[in-house]
C-alpha positions as CSV (number, residue, x, y, z in Angstrom):
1,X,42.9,41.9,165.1
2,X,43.1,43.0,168.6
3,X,39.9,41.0,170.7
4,X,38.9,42.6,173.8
5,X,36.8,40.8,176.3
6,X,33.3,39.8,175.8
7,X,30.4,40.2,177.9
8,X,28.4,37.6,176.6
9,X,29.1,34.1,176.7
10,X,28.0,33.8,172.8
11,X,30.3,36.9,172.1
12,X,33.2,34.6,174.2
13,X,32.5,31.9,171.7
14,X,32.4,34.1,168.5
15,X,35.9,36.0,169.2
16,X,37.5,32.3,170.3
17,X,35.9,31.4,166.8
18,X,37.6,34.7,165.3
19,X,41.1,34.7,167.0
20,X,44.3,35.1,164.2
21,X,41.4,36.3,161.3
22,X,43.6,38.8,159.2
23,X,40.4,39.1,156.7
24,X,37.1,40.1,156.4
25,X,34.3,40.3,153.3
26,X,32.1,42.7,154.0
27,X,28.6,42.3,151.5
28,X,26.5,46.0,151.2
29,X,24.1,46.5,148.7
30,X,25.2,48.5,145.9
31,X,23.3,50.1,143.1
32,X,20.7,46.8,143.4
33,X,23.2,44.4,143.6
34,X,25.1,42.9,146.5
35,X,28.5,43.8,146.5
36,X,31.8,42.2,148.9
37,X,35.2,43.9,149.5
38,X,38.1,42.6,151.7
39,X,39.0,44.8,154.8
40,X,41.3,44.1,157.6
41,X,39.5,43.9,160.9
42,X,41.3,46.1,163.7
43,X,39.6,45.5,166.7
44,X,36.7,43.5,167.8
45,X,35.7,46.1,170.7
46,X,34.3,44.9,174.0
47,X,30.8,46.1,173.2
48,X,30.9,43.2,170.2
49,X,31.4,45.8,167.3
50,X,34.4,44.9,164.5
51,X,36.2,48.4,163.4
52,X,38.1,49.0,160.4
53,X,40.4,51.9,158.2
54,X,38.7,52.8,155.2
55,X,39.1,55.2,152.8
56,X,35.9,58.1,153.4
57,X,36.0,58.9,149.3
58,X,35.2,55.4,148.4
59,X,32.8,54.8,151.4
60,X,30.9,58.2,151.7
61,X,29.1,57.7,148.8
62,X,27.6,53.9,149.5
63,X,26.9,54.8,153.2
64,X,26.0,58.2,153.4
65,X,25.7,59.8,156.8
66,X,23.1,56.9,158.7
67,X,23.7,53.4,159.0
68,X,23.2,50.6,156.8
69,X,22.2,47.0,156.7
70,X,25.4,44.7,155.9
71,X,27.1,41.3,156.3
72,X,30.6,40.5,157.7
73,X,31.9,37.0,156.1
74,X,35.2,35.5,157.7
75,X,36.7,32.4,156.7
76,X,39.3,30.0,158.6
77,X,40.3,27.2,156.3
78,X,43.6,26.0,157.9
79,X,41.6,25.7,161.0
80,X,37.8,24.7,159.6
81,X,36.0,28.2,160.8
82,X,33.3,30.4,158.9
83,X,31.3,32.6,160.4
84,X,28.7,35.2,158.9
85,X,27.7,38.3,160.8
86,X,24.8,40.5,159.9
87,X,24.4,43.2,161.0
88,X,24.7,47.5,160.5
89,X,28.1,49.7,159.3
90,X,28.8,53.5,160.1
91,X,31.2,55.9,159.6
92,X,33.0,57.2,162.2
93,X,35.4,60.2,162.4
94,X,36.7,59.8,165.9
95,X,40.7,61.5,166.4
96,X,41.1,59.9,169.3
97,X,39.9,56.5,168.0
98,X,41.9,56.6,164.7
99,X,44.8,57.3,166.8
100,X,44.2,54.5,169.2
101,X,43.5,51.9,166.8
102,X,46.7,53.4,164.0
103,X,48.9,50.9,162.6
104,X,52.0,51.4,160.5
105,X,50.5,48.3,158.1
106,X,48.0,50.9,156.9
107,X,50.0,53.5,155.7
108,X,50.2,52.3,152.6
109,X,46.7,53.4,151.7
110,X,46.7,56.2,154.0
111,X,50.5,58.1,153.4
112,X,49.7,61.2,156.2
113,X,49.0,58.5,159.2
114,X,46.0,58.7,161.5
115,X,45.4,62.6,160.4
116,X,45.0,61.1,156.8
117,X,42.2,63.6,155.7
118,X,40.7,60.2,153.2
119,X,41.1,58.2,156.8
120,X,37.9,57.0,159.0
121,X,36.4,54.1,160.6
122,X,34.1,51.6,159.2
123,X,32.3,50.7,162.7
124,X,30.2,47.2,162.2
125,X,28.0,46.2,164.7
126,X,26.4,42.6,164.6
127,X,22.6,41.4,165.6
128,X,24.2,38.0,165.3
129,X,26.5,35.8,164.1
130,X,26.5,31.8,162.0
131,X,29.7,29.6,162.2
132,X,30.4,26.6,161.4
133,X,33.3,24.6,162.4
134,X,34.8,21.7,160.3
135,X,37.8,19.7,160.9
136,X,41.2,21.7,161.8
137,X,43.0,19.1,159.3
138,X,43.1,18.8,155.6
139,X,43.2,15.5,155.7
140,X,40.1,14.7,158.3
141,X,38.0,17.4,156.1
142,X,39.3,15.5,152.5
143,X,38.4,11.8,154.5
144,X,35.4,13.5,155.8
145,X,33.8,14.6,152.5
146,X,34.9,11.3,150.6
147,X,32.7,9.8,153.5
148,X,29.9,11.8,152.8
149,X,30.1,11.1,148.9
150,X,30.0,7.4,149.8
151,X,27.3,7.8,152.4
152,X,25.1,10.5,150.3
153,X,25.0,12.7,153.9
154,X,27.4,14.6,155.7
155,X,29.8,12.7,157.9
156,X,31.8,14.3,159.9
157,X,32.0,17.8,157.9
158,X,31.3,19.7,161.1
159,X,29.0,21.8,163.4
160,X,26.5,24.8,162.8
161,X,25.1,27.2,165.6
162,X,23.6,30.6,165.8
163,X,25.0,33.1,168.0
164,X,22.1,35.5,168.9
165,X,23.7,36.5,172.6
166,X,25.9,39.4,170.8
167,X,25.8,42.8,172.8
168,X,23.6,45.4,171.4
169,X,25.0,48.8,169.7
Protein backbone atom coordinates (compact mmCIF):
# COMPACT_ATOMS: atom_id res chain seq x y z
CA UNK A 1 0.00 0.00 0.00
CA UNK A 2 1.43 3.25 -1.07
CA UNK A 3 1.26 5.85 2.41
CA UNK A 4 1.42 9.39 1.57
CA UNK A 5 2.15 11.93 4.17
CA UNK A 6 -0.09 12.71 7.04
CA UNK A 7 -1.14 15.86 8.37
CA UNK A 8 -1.91 14.93 11.66
CA UNK A 9 0.31 13.67 14.17
CA UNK A 10 -2.24 10.73 15.09
CA UNK A 11 -2.59 10.02 11.21
CA UNK A 12 1.62 9.89 11.38
CA UNK A 13 1.19 7.30 14.02
CA UNK A 14 -1.55 5.25 12.35
CA UNK A 15 0.24 4.90 8.81
CA UNK A 16 3.79 4.04 10.85
CA UNK A 17 1.33 1.53 12.64
CA UNK A 18 0.11 0.39 8.97
CA UNK A 19 3.36 0.37 6.91
CA UNK A 20 3.98 -3.33 4.76
CA UNK A 21 -0.10 -4.19 5.50
CA UNK A 22 -0.96 -6.26 2.28
CA UNK A 23 -4.64 -6.90 3.91
CA UNK A 24 -7.53 -5.49 5.01
CA UNK A 25 -11.23 -6.86 6.48
CA UNK A 26 -13.57 -4.65 5.77
CA UNK A 27 -17.09 -5.32 8.11
CA UNK A 28 -20.58 -3.63 6.33
CA UNK A 29 -23.79 -4.64 7.40
CA UNK A 30 -25.48 -6.95 5.14
CA UNK A 31 -29.01 -8.02 4.98
CA UNK A 32 -29.03 -7.59 9.14
CA UNK A 33 -25.95 -9.25 9.69
CA UNK A 34 -22.37 -7.94 9.77
CA UNK A 35 -20.51 -9.23 7.04
CA UNK A 36 -16.21 -9.00 6.42
CA UNK A 37 -14.36 -9.46 3.11
CA UNK A 38 -10.50 -9.22 2.49
CA UNK A 39 -9.36 -6.29 0.11
CA UNK A 40 -6.02 -5.05 -0.75
CA UNK A 41 -5.45 -1.60 0.41
CA UNK A 42 -3.91 0.66 -2.49
CA UNK A 43 -3.18 3.80 -1.04
CA UNK A 44 -3.68 5.49 2.23
CA UNK A 45 -4.12 9.06 0.62
CA UNK A 46 -2.84 12.23 2.31
CA UNK A 47 -6.33 13.36 3.40
CA UNK A 48 -6.31 9.95 5.80
CA UNK A 49 -8.76 7.93 3.34
CA UNK A 50 -7.72 4.01 2.47
CA UNK A 51 -8.75 3.34 -1.40
CA UNK A 52 -9.33 0.06 -2.95
CA UNK A 53 -10.21 -1.98 -6.65
CA UNK A 54 -13.43 -3.55 -6.30
CA UNK A 55 -15.56 -5.08 -8.49
CA UNK A 56 -18.99 -2.37 -9.02
CA UNK A 57 -21.43 -5.71 -9.65
CA UNK A 58 -20.62 -7.14 -6.25
CA UNK A 59 -20.46 -3.71 -4.53
CA UNK A 60 -23.37 -1.69 -6.19
CA UNK A 61 -25.82 -3.55 -4.72
CA UNK A 62 -24.63 -3.40 -0.76
CA UNK A 63 -23.62 0.35 -1.11
CA UNK A 64 -25.89 1.90 -3.36
CA UNK A 65 -25.13 5.39 -4.58
CA UNK A 66 -24.54 7.34 -0.75
CA UNK A 67 -22.18 6.31 1.74
CA UNK A 68 -22.35 3.85 4.37
CA UNK A 69 -21.16 3.18 7.91
CA UNK A 70 -18.25 0.48 7.90
CA UNK A 71 -15.13 -0.92 9.76
CA UNK A 72 -11.63 -1.40 8.37
CA UNK A 73 -9.82 -4.32 10.54
CA UNK A 74 -5.93 -4.84 9.83
CA UNK A 75 -3.82 -7.21 11.47
CA UNK A 76 0.17 -7.33 11.91
CA UNK A 77 1.01 -10.57 13.70
CA UNK A 78 4.82 -10.94 12.82
CA UNK A 79 5.17 -7.52 14.16
CA UNK A 80 2.29 -7.40 17.11
CA UNK A 81 -0.06 -4.59 15.29
CA UNK A 82 -4.05 -4.41 15.01
CA UNK A 83 -5.74 -1.67 14.40
CA UNK A 84 -9.69 -1.07 13.77
CA UNK A 85 -10.91 1.87 11.73
CA UNK A 86 -14.54 3.01 11.65
CA UNK A 87 -15.56 4.88 9.63
CA UNK A 88 -17.75 5.47 6.01
CA UNK A 89 -17.15 3.59 2.25
CA UNK A 90 -18.13 5.05 -1.31
CA UNK A 91 -17.89 4.31 -4.58
CA UNK A 92 -15.98 6.17 -6.77
CA UNK A 93 -15.73 6.12 -10.59
CA UNK A 94 -12.78 8.38 -11.09
CA UNK A 95 -10.60 7.61 -14.80
CA UNK A 96 -8.05 9.46 -13.72
CA UNK A 97 -7.84 7.88 -10.21
CA UNK A 98 -8.14 4.28 -11.40
CA UNK A 99 -5.43 4.99 -13.74
CA UNK A 100 -3.24 6.56 -11.08
CA UNK A 101 -3.65 4.09 -8.57
CA UNK A 102 -3.66 0.68 -11.57
CA UNK A 103 -1.53 -2.18 -10.71
CA UNK A 104 -0.70 -5.17 -12.88
CA UNK A 105 -1.49 -7.47 -9.46
CA UNK A 106 -5.11 -6.62 -10.11
CA UNK A 107 -5.68 -7.81 -13.40
CA UNK A 108 -6.49 -10.96 -12.47
CA UNK A 109 -9.95 -9.87 -11.29
CA UNK A 110 -10.19 -7.11 -13.69
CA UNK A 111 -8.76 -8.74 -17.37
CA UNK A 112 -9.44 -5.12 -19.48
CA UNK A 113 -7.05 -3.01 -17.01
CA UNK A 114 -8.08 0.32 -15.46
CA UNK A 115 -11.01 0.78 -18.29
CA UNK A 116 -12.36 -2.61 -16.79
CA UNK A 117 -16.17 -1.62 -17.17
CA UNK A 118 -16.77 -4.09 -13.49
CA UNK A 119 -13.65 -1.73 -12.07
CA UNK A 120 -14.08 1.20 -9.33
CA UNK A 121 -12.87 2.43 -6.18
CA UNK A 122 -13.94 1.51 -2.80
CA UNK A 123 -13.00 4.99 -1.05
CA UNK A 124 -12.95 4.47 3.02
CA UNK A 125 -12.69 7.30 5.07
CA UNK A 126 -12.07 6.91 8.95
CA UNK A 127 -13.56 9.01 12.03
CA UNK A 128 -10.93 7.12 13.93
CA UNK A 129 -8.81 4.53 14.47
CA UNK A 130 -7.92 1.61 17.75
CA UNK A 131 -4.46 -0.27 17.68
CA UNK A 132 -2.89 -2.12 19.80
CA UNK A 133 0.67 -3.03 19.76
CA UNK A 134 2.06 -6.33 21.31
CA UNK A 135 5.44 -7.68 21.25
CA UNK A 136 7.26 -7.78 17.60
CA UNK A 137 8.55 -11.47 18.76
CA UNK A 138 6.84 -14.69 18.99
CA UNK A 139 8.59 -15.67 21.61
CA UNK A 140 8.23 -12.33 23.98
CA UNK A 141 4.30 -12.51 23.03
CA UNK A 142 4.22 -16.70 23.95
CA UNK A 143 6.55 -15.61 27.40
CA UNK A 144 4.22 -12.77 27.77
CA UNK A 145 0.90 -14.62 27.86
CA UNK A 146 2.34 -17.64 29.92
CA UNK A 147 3.01 -14.64 32.33
CA UNK A 148 -0.31 -13.47 32.34
CA UNK A 149 -1.78 -17.07 32.94
CA UNK A 150 0.46 -17.28 35.95
CA UNK A 151 -0.28 -13.81 37.10
CA UNK A 152 -4.28 -13.89 36.24
CA UNK A 153 -3.55 -10.20 34.41
CA UNK A 154 -1.93 -9.13 31.38
CA UNK A 155 1.82 -8.76 31.55
CA UNK A 156 3.41 -7.47 29.07
CA UNK A 157 0.78 -8.27 26.15
CA UNK A 158 1.07 -4.69 24.94
CA UNK A 159 -0.42 -1.10 24.50
CA UNK A 160 -3.97 0.24 23.47
CA UNK A 161 -4.70 3.94 22.30
CA UNK A 162 -7.40 5.72 20.32
CA UNK A 163 -6.49 7.76 17.49
CA UNK A 164 -9.23 10.46 17.11
CA UNK A 165 -6.80 13.18 15.33
CA UNK A 166 -7.55 11.55 11.76
CA UNK A 167 -8.33 14.22 8.95
CA UNK A 168 -11.92 14.70 8.09
CA UNK A 169 -13.49 13.58 4.63
Amino acid sequence: MKISPQTTEDGRRLAAKLEGQRVAMLTLEENGELTSRPLTPLELDDHGRFWFFVSRRTMQPLLGHGAREANLAFVDVPRGVYASLPGQVDLVDSPELKAALWTAAARPWFPDGEHDPDLVLLKFAPRRAEAWDGPHSAVVRLAAMAASVVAARPIGLGDHERLGGLPRD
